[in-house]
N, C-alpha and C positions, 0 to 999 in steps of 0.2 A: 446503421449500426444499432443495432438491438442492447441495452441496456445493461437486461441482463445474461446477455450470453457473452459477454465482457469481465476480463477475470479484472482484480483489483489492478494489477500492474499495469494492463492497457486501457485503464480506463483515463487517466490523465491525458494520454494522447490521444485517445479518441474525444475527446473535450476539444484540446484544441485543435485539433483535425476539423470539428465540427464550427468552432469559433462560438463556442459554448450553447449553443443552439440545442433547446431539448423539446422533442413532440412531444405531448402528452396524450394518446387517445382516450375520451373522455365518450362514457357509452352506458349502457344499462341492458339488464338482465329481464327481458319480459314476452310476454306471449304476443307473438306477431300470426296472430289465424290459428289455423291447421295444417298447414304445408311449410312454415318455416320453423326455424329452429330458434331458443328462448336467447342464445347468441348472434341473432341478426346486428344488433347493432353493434354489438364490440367485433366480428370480422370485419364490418365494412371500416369502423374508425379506426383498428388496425390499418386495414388494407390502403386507409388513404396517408396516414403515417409513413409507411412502408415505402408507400408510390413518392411522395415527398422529399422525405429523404434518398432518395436514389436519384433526387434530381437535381438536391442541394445539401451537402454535410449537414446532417444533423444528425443527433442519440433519439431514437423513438424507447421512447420511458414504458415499463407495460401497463398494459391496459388498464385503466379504471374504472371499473363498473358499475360506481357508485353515484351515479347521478340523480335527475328527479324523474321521479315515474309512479305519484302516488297516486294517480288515476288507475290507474292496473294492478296494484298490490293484491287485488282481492280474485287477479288470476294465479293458478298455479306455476310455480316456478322461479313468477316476479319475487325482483330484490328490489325492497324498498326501503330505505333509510329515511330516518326524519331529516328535514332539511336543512336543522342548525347541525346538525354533525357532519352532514354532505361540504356544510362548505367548512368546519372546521380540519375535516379531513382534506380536502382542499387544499386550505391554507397550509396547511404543515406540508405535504408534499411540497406543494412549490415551493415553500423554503427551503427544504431539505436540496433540492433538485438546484436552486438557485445560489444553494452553500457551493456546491460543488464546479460550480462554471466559473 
């Protein structure tokens, strides 16, 4: 169950459905070569979310792109956030995600 392709009124029973259980795919926005795309890491942390939940009830939360990756910033594309905001952005997620189970 995808997050937020759940309207407000199923989303209580897809909680317990899930037995409060929520992925978070945690991933970054950066230059992997020339043949891939600056999305390599958030489909594949998607894709293993995805694969997870199909095996075991749980809500996959959408993706978070906001990891550490300040080795790369200085390619094009990269998203790099300073690392005290990475994890207070973080933290209020998981709370918020944690109100809700």
């Amino acid at each position: 169950m995808n997050w937020e392709e759940l309207t407000a009124n199923q989303f209580p029973e897809a909680v317990a459905k899930a037995g409060g259980v929520c992925l978070l795919p945690l991933s970054c926005i950066e230059r992997h070569g020339h043949h891939l795309p600056l999305g390599t890491d958030m489909f594949i942390g998607h894709d293993l979310c995805r694969r997870a939940a199909a095996l075991e009830p749980a809500i996959v939360f959408p993706d978070l792109i906001f990891t550490q990756i300040l080795e790369a910033r200085h390619y094009p594309g990269t998203v790099a956030l300073d690392p005290d905001l990475i994890l207070r952005l973080l933290d209020n997620v998981c709370r918020e995600i944690a109100a809700m189970a």
